[in-house]
Structure formats: structure tokens, C-alpha cells
VEXBAKOL-996622 format. One record per residue (C-alpha): x, z, y; residue number from 1. Coordinates in steps of 0.001 Angstrom, whole numbers. Example, Ala and Ser with C-alpha at 12.3 -4.5 7.8 and 13.67 -1.06 7.14 Angstrom:
2
<rec <12300; 7800; -4500>; 1>
<rec <13670; 7140; -1060>; 2>
REM end
This chain:
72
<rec <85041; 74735; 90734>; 1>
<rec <88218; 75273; 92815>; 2>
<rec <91800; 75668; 91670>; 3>
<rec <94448; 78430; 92886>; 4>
<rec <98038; 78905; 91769>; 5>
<rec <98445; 82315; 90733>; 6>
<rec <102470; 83792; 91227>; 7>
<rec <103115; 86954; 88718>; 8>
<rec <106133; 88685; 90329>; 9>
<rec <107875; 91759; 87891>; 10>
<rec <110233; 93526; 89862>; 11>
<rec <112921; 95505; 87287>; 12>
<rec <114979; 98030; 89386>; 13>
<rec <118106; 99848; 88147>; 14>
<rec <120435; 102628; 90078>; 15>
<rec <124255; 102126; 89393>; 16>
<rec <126626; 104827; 91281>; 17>
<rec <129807; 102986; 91968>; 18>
<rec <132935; 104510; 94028>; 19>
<rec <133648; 101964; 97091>; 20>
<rec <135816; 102212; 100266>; 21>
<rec <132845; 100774; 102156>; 22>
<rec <129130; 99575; 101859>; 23>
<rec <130308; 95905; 101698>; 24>
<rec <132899; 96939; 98668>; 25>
<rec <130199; 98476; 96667>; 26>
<rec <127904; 95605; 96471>; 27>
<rec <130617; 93545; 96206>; 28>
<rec <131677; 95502; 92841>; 29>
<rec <128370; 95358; 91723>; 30>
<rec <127902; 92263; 92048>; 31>
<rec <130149; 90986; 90260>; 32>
<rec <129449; 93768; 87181>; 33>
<rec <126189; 91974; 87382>; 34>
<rec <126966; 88208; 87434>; 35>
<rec <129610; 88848; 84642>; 36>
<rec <126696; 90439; 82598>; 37>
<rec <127984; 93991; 82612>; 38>
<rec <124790; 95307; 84002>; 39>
<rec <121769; 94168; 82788>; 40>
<rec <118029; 94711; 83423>; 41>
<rec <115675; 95040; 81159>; 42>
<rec <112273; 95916; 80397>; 43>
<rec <113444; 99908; 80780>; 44>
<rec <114159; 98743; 84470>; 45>
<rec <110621; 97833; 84690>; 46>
<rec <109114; 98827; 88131>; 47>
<rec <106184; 97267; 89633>; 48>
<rec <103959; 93614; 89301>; 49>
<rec <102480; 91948; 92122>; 50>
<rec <100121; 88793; 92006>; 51>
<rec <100056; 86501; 94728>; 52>
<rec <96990; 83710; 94853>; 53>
<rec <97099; 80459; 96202>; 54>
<rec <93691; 77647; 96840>; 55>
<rec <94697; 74291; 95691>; 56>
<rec <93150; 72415; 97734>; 57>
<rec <91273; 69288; 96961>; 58>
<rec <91910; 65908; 97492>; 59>
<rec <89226; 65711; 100220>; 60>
<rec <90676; 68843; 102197>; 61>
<rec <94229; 67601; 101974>; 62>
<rec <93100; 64589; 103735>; 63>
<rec <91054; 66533; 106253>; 64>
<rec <93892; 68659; 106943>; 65>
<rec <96556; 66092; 107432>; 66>
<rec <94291; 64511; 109467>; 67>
<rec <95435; 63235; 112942>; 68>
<rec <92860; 63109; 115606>; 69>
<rec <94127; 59116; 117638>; 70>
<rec <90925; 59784; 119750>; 71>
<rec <91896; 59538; 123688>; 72>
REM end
């Protein structure tokens, strides 16, 4: 039986109107009002899930693949 690593991604989204003299100032403002925990997501935010899948590959195909080919 093969293995795969599966990757759950939540994406939480939230809209905050901020007044700015610029584009740059506005993230700039909040950012910071995020990183100093004055706006927080949660699971009201919630917007979408994705899941990515990944084959682990087996001991046999790593070597395979990693393989080089000395042959002249």
C-alpha cells in the first residue's frame, strides 16, 4: 500500500477599512494592528479549505530516482 502526505490548508479572511496616505501606509497600519493582536481571525473569518496530496515514495523509488546513470 503506498503512503501520501496530505496538507489541509484553512484560509480565514477578514476586511478592515483603514484611512492611509498611501497603499504602502495602509498595510503598514494593519500590520502592525495585526502583529500587536488588535485584529484577530477567527473561525467567523472562515473562508475556504483546500487539500493538497503528496506520494511518499518508497525506499526503492527514492533510489531509482536519485539514481545517476555513470554509463559512457
Amino acid at each position: 500500500m503506498k503512503k501520501y502526505k496530505v496538507t489541509i490548508t484553512e484560509t480565514l479572511e477578514k476586511v478592515v477599512e483603514v484611512e492611509a496616505e498611501n497603499y504602502d501606509e495602509a498595510v503598514d497600519i494593519v500590520g502592525d494592528e495585526y502583529r500587536n493582536g488588535e485584529i484577530i481571525l477567527c473561525s467567523d473569518d472562515y473562508t475556504d479549505t483546500d487539500f493538497s496530496v503528496e506520494e511518499i515514495p518508497t525506499e526503492n523509488e527514492k533510489y531509482v530516482k536519485n539514481r545517476k546513470d555513470f554509463s559512457r
